[in-house]
Phi, psi and omega in degrees: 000145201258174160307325177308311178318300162303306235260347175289331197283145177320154174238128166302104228265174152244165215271194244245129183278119188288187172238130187279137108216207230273340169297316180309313200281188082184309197297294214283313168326306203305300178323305194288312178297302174306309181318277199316314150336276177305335161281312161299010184259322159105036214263053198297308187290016159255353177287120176266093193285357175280349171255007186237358167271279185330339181260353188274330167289343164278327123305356190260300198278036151198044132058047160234032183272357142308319175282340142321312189271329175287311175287332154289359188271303168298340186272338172296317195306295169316334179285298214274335169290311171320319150264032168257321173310336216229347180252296201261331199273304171299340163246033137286335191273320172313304204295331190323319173310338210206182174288003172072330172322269192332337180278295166312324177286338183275005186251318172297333185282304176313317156315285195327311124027267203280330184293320173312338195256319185315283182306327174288321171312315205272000148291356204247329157286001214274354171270303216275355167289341195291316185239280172006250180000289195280343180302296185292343199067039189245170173273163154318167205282296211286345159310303172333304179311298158262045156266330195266010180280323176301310232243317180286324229236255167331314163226052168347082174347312215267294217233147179283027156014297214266322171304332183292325162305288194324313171305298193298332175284344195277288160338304167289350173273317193288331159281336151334296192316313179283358169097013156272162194251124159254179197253098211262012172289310196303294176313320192281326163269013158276272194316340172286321163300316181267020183269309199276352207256088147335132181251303200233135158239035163290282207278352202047049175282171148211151193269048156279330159270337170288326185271269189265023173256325164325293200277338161328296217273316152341274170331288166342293169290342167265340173320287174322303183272011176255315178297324169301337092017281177311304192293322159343289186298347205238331180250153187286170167322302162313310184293327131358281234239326166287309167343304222281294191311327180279329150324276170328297232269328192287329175289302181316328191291322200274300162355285193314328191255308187225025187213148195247135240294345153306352203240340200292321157324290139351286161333294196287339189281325170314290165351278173308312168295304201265346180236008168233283185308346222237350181228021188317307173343297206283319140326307169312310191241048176264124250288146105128336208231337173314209189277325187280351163286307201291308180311312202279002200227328202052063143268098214306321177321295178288311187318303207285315173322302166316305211273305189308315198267354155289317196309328199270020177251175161303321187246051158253317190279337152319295164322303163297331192267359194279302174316304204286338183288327187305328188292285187341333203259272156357294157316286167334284147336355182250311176306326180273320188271157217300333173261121181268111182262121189307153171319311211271303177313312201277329170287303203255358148094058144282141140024129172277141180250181174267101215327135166224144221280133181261167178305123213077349147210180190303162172286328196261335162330300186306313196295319179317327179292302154350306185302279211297330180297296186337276220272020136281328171266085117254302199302331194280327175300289209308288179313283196292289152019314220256332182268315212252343200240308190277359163093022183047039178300134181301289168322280193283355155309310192303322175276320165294333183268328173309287210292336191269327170289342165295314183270325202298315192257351169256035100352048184267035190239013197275337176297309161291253195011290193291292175318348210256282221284321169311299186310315200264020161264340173243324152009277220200345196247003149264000181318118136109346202243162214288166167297302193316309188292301152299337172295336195281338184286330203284324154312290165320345174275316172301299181299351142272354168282328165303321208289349201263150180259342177270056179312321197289343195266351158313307190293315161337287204276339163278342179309307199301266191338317175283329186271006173277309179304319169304301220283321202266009137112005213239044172242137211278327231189109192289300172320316174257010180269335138297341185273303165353280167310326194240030145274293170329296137356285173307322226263320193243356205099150152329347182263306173340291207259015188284321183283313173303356152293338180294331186286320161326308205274290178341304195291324189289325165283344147326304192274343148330284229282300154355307193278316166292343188270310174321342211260288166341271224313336184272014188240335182266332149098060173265167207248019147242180163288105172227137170247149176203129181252128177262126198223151192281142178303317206287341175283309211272138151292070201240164173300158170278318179290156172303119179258160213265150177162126173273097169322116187308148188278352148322287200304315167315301170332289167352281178330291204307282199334305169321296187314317178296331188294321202278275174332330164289335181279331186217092150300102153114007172252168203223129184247109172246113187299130178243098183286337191312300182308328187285173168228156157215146181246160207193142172262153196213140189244088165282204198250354159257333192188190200241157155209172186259125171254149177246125177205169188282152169333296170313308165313283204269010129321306185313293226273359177272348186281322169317320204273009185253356182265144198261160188297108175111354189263166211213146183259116175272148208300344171281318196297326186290319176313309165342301191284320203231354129074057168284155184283140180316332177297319178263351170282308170287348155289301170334295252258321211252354171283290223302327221245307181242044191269211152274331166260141173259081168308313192218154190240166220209125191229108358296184177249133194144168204296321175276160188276083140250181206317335195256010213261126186268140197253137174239113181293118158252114174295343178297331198333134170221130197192118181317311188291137179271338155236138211239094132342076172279111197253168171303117171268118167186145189318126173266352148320115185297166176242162238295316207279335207277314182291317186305320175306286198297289191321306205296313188292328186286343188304292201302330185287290215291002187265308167310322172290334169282254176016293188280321168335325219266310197261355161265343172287316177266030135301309190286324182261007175028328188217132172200155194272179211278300175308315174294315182245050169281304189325279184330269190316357152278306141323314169278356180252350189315316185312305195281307218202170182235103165295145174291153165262019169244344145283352168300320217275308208296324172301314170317294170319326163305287159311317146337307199265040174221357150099351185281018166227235161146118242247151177299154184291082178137321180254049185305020171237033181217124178281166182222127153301096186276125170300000000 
């Protein structure tokens, strides 16, 4: 474009200033009024809305936009009276009659209407909303608008407009409710109106929350609690908890399509409270169908409903976990007392039969495996309940492991039991299965091994248990018997597991010592095989005393040689031979065939005795004792392999399972039995029996009193002055892992430690200690 061009082009003048007075406003008003007339009129298209802006800012800047905003506000007034007389008030008289849809639709048409007439007004208004409004303290003109559409139209002086809309809306949600299809675009556009309907515009209220949102909930909340009520009386639990879940979901639906998002909270709450929080009890413990059906059924599905639709009250999932911890406890009680109904039996209500004994062992053996199986498939039941159904909630771990640990620990063989059950699982009950398969027994043995609280008295009883298994060799797998350990090991630490690593490091120097000694043994030309494991006292549960027996004079012969040998090698040390351990094998020539018996050391004492007797003569249980002068306890279990096991090596007069003082022993040379080598373990309960246990309780007694003694006195080294109650505390703390101490054996130890001098009570205070060095 060139300068000329520019310099040519037209300039915008600014028009031109009038002189205001009361004709110029009346003229301009006259104008303004007629407009606004014709747009509620819907007559729009002769209208100039760039000269009807220009005439309402040509008032407003001569300072007449009061007399602006008050006369559009009456003619907005006037209008609205007028449809409400001549629109909304005859269907309003109709609907009473009828169903009211046609009354809501004449009411949407009207909104729509005016708000459509609004905007265009408030454009047309739009200087003067700019300065007035907030100046005067008035709302904006299209606010105005829908105060008076509220206050001429909605809350009609004349007629109840707005309590009737409210009944029709209420009416139309509550046959929803019943499962009828109503017309929710209608609903949705009443609430979207009374959403926009200023109540307070102070508080930014509206009125759909002052108003109808009030009597929604009302309404709502009586609904709820008469349907909770009916459905309580009328559905089993599952079914129940679908109701209750169909219900939520159905509120979420209606939130969405016609009711606003403010209300949702309110509702859900409704809900929750009058068809959950309000029957939790009652839903749990309801008959054939409660939580205790869905557990005992593992129905994972109604578990998980129950949890989802618990979460949302305050107290459901407290509640559920108190019930499911109460079964468990029950359950568990049941697992403890002496008659058990296997799982299957209780599912099909068959006859309790009487526990049965496998083979090689005792009935109370059996029942001990029995324990330990239960209430691993209770945990493994539990355990899945707890991944598919409770959603692997943390809380209720908590509560299931409390619960497991409570019948577990009023248990008071559950310490033997779980070890009882570890021996014949490295025994024999892992024989034939994949590694992958023994880490699961073996694990799943660890998670009951966590639950026991009296650990040092486990370790007691896996010491025994393992060293029956090192020695007579009867262990299937070196390997899991190292896994074992060092689950144990992870599960208490390195002191837990320190002797029983010793017992490891024994047999392997055993079997050193061993290979050099066959290399002697062979110069002295002795006329048995004698293997010998040398085992340190402080690892091994073994008597302190020398056990008693007369040894066939080979086997002695045996012994010496050993003993000069070992004893040339370990200067200053003492070998007390323990026969209760051994084992021998002996060949033995009945009158069809020979065979090799593997029997314990004590068995082949007996049975050597047999071989100086002429055929048919008999020994009685006083000759034997006499002759080999085994303790009476172990002679009758020994007496009771031989005589009333499965292989019968001596027949036993009278006959039947116990030992007594009168009773004569025979060698049967008839023996006839296909296998050539034949095993005889010792029959006898491997469950200890009350006295044996009383026994076992006493040594551990005597042990935790030391162990509380060095806790005590390794805490006040360190804290040199501690209060009574603290350092009880401490000291529970730091023995909990082994044992849970009474706090009256804490106390008796501190006294103890007093008059031994390693404390001393403060001077002024007798409940704060002083650390004596």
């Amino acid at each position: 474009m060139s300068l000329a061009n520019r310099r040519t082009k037209a300039k915008i003048k600014p028009p031109r200033k009038l002189a205001f007075n009361e004709n110029v406003f009346n003229e301009s008003w006259e104008k303004l009024s007629r407009a606004i007339s014709e747009i509620h009129r819907k007559n729009t298209s002769n209208l100039s809305y760039e000269e009807l802006y220009r005439t309402a800012y040509y008032l407003v800047i001569n300072k007449s936009q009061e007399r602006l905003y008050n006369g559009v506000k009456q003619v907005i007034a006037d209008h609205l009276e007028e449809v409400a007389r001549d629109q909304v008030v005859p269907a309003f008289v109709v609907g009473q009659s009828g169903d009211g849809s046609s009354f809501l639709k004449v009411l949407i048409r009207v909104w729509e209407d005016h708000t459509t007439c609004m905007h265009l007004i408030r454009d047309i208004m739009m200087y003067l909303d700019g300065s007035y409004p907030k100046l005067a303290q008035v709302p904006p003109v299209y606010d105005m608008g829908l105060e008076l559409f509220r206050d001429t139209v909605v809350r009609s002086p004349r007629y109840p407009i707005q309590e009737h809309m409210f009944t029709i809306l209420l009416d139309l949600i509550r046959r929803e409710r019943e499962g009828e299809v109503i017309d929710r675009s209608s609903i949705k556009a009443v609430t979207d109106m009374l959403l926009e309907l200023p109540e307070n515009q102070i508080a930014s209220e509206s009125v759909y929350q002052t108003g109808f949102e009030k009597e929604f909930l009302a309404e709502s909340r009586e609904f709820y609690r008469v349907e909770g009520q009916m459905l309580v009386g009328k559905y089993d639990a599952p079914e129940y908890l679908k109701k209750v879940e169909k219900r939520l979901n159905e509120e979420d639906q209606r939130i969405r399509h016609y009711l606003s998002s403010m209300t949702e909270g309110h509702i859900r709450n409704i809900v929750e409270t009058e068809l959950i929080a309000n029957h939790i009890k009652t839903v749990m413990e309801m008959e054939n169908s409660g939580l205790k059906v869905m557990l005992d059924n593992k129905k994972l599905e109604d578990i998980g409903r129950m949890y989802k639709l618990f979460m949302r009250v305050p107290t459901g999932l407290r509640d559920m976990q108190k019930f499911i911890g109460d079964y468990i406890r029950e359950l568990g009680r049941a697992i403890n007392s002496p008659i058990v109904l296997p799982t299957s039996a209780k599912e099909n209500n068959e006859p309790v039969s009487k526990p049965e004994k496998t083979a090689g062992m005792g009935a109370s053996s059996a029942a001990a495996l029995r324990w330990v199986q239960e209430v691993l498939a209770l945990k493994s039941k539990f355990d899945e309940i707890l991944r598919n159904g409770l959603n692997s909630d943390k809380s209720f771990q908590t509560t299931f492991n409390e619960a497991f640990s409570n019948f577990i620990n009023n248990n008071p063989k559950s310490p033997e039991y779980i070890s009882l059950f570890i021996d014949e699982n490295l025994k024999k009950g892992i024989k034939g299965k994949s590694d992958d398969e023994v880490d699961s027994i073996l694990d799943e043995t660890i998670s009951l091994f966590r639950f026991v609280q009296e650990k040092d008295v486990f370790e007691r009883y896996y010491k025994q248990h393992l060293a029956k298994r090192l020695l007579g060799g009867r262990s299937v797998s070196d390997d899991a018997e190292r896994n074992m350990l060092s689950k144990l090991k992870l599960e208490c630490g390195c002191q837990f597991t320190s002797k029983l690593e010793g017992m490891f490091q024994d047999m392997r120097t055993s079997a050193e010592t061993m290979l050099i000694f066959r290399q002697k043994a062979a110069q002295a030309n002795l006329q048995l095989e004698l293997n010998v494991n040398v085992l340190t006292s402080t690892f091994w549960p073994m008597n302190s005393n020398v056990t008693q027996c007369n040894m066939p004079p080979e086997v002695q012969a045996a012994c010496e040689v050993y003993k000069q040998f070992y004893l040339s090698r370990h200067s200053g040390r003492r070998i007390a031979w323990q026969y209760n351990l051994g084992t021998a094998e002996i060949r033995a020539h009945f009158d069809t065939r020979k065979h090799e018996l593997s029997v314990s050391t004590y068995a082949m004492v007996v049975l050597l005795l047999f071989n100086n007797l002429g055929d048919g003569n008999s020994l009685s249980f006083t000759d034997i004792q006499q002759e080999t002068e085994i303790e009476e306890s172990d002679l009758r279990r020994t007496l009771q392999s031989l005589a009333c096991g499965k292989y019968k090596i001596l027949l036993k007069t009278p006959k039947g399972r116990e030992i007594g003082a009168d009773d004569r022993f025979v060698a049967n040379w008839g023996f006839t039995c296909p296998l050539a080598r034949i095993k005889i373990q010792t029959v006898a309960a491997k469950v200890e029996s009350e006295p044996e246990r009383r026994e076992t309780i006493e040594k551990v007694e005597e042990t935790r009193k030391h162990q509380i003694e060095a806790a005590i006195v390794r805490i006040m080294k360190d804290r040199k002055t501690m209060e009574h109650n603290q350092l009880v505390a401490e000291v529970t703390r730091q023995l909990t892992p082994r044992f849970v101490p009474v706090p009256g054996m804490i106390k008796k130890r501190i006294e103890t430690l007093i008059d031994r001098e390693y404390l001393e009570r403060a001077s002024g205070d007798r409940k704060m200690y002083n650390y004596l060095a």
